[in-house]
C-alpha positions in Angstrom: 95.2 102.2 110.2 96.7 105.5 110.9 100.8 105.9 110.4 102.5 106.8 113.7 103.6 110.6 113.0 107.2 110.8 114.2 108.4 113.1 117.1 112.2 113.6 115.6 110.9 115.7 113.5 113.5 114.8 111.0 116.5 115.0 113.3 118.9 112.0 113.8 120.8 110.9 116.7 124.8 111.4 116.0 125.3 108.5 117.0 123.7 106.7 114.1 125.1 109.7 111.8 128.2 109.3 112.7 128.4 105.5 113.7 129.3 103.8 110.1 132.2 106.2 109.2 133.4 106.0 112.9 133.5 102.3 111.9 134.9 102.6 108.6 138.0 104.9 110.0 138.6 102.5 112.5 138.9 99.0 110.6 141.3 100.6 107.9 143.7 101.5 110.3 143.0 98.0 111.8 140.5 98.6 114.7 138.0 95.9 114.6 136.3 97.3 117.5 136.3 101.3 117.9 135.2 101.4 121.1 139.0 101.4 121.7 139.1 105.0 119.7 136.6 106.4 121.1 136.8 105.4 124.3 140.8 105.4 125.2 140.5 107.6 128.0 138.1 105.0 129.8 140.1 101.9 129.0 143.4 102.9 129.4 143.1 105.2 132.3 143.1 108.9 131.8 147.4 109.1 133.2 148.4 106.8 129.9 145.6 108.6 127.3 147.5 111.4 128.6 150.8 110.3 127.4 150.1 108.6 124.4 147.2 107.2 122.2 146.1 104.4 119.4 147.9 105.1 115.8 147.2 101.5 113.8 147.0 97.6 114.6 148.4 95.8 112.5 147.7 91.9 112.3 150.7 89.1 111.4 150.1 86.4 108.5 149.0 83.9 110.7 146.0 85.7 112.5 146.9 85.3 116.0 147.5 87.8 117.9 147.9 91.7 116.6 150.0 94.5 117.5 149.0 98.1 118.7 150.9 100.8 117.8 151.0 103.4 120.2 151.8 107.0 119.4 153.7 109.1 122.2 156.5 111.7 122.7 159.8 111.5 123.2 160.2 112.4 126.6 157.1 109.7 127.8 158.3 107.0 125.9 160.5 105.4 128.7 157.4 106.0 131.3 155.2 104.3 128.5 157.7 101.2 128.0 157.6 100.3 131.5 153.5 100.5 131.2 153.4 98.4 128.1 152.2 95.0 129.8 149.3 96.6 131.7 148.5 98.9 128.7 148.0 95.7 126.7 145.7 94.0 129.5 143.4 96.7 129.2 143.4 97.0 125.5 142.4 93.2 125.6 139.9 93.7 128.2 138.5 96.3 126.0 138.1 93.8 123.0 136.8 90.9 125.1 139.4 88.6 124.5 143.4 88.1 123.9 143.4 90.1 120.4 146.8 92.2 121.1 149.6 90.2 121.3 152.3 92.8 121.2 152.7 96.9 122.0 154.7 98.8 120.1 155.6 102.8 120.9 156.4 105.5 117.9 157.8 108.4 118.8 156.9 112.2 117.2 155.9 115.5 118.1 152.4 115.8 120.3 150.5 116.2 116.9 152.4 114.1 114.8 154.1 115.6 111.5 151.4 117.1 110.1 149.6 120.6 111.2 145.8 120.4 112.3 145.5 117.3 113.5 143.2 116.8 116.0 143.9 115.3 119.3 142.2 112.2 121.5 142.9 114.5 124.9 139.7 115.1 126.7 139.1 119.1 127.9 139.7 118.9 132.0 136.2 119.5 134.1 136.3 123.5 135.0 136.5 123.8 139.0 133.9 125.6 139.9 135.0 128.0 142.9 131.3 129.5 143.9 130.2 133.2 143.6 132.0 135.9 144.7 131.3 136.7 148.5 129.6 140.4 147.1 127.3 138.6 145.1 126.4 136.4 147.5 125.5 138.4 149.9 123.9 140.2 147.3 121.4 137.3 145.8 120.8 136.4 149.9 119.4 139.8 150.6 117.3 139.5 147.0 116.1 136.6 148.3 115.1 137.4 152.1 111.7 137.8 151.4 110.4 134.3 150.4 109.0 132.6 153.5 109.3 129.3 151.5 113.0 127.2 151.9 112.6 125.8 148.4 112.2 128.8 146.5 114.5 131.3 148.2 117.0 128.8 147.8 116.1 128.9 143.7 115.8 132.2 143.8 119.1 132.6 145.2 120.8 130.9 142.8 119.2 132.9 140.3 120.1 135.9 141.6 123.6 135.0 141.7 123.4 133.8 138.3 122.1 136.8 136.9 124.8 139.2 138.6 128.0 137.3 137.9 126.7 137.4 134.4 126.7 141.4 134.7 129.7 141.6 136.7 131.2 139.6 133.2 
């Protein structure tokens, strides 16, 4: 029987990579599940991962229940305190079950004490305001002379892709 040649070519997914020392990070500052990590933005909403994000949890003797520390500045701390209770519920919702018993808020400097530190924020989504009304005019007249909707409408687009890149 013939083996199966593979179609990777070699290459992993980053995923798997990356997966075990995401993992790894994760339980020794306490996160049992690192979705909470990796995914703050989504389970907290993007207003609090704004504000603040997951330093350590930390579980008591007894096992029951843990506590998250949070990391923020100075000047959110008050907005975060008041947010503590539903920043918990969603923490828990994340994990499934009542794991976080307690929230507690450090204050510092946005990137902590230490220079180069990199930060949870996600990059916001560019608004994307259209050609210029020269160059779209421009790519139209390019364009004119296909009798087909389809591709003058493609060939519009490339038109007007290829001169903002020269006006740049």
């Amino acid at each position: 029987m013939a083996q199966r040649r593979s179609s990777t070519r070699g290459f992993k997914r980053t995923a798997i990579l990356l997966g075990d020392q995401i993992r790894r990070a994760g339980e020794s500052r306490g996160f049992a599940v690192s979705r909470v990590l990796t995914h703050w933005p989504e389970i907290v909403g993007h207003d609090l991962a704004a504000i603040a994000r997951p330093v350590n949890i930390g579980y008591g003797k007894g096992g029951f229940g843990a506590t998250l520390t949070v990391l923020t500045t100075g000047a959110q701390a008050p907005m975060l305190e008041m947010q503590k209770e539903q920043l918990r519920e969603r923490v828990n919702a994340a994990y499934g079950y009542n794991a976080i018993s307690r929230v507690r808020i450090t204050q510092t400097a946005p990137t902590g004490f230490a220079e180069g530190q990199a930060t949870f924020e996600h990059r916001p989504k560019a608004v994307s305001t259209g050609p210029a009304p020269e160059i779209a005019t421009e790519a139209s007249r390019v364009a004119q002379g296909a009798k087909d909707e389809d591709l003058r409408a493609a060939l519009e687009r490339l038109a007007q892709s290829v001169l903002s890149k020269q006006k740049s």
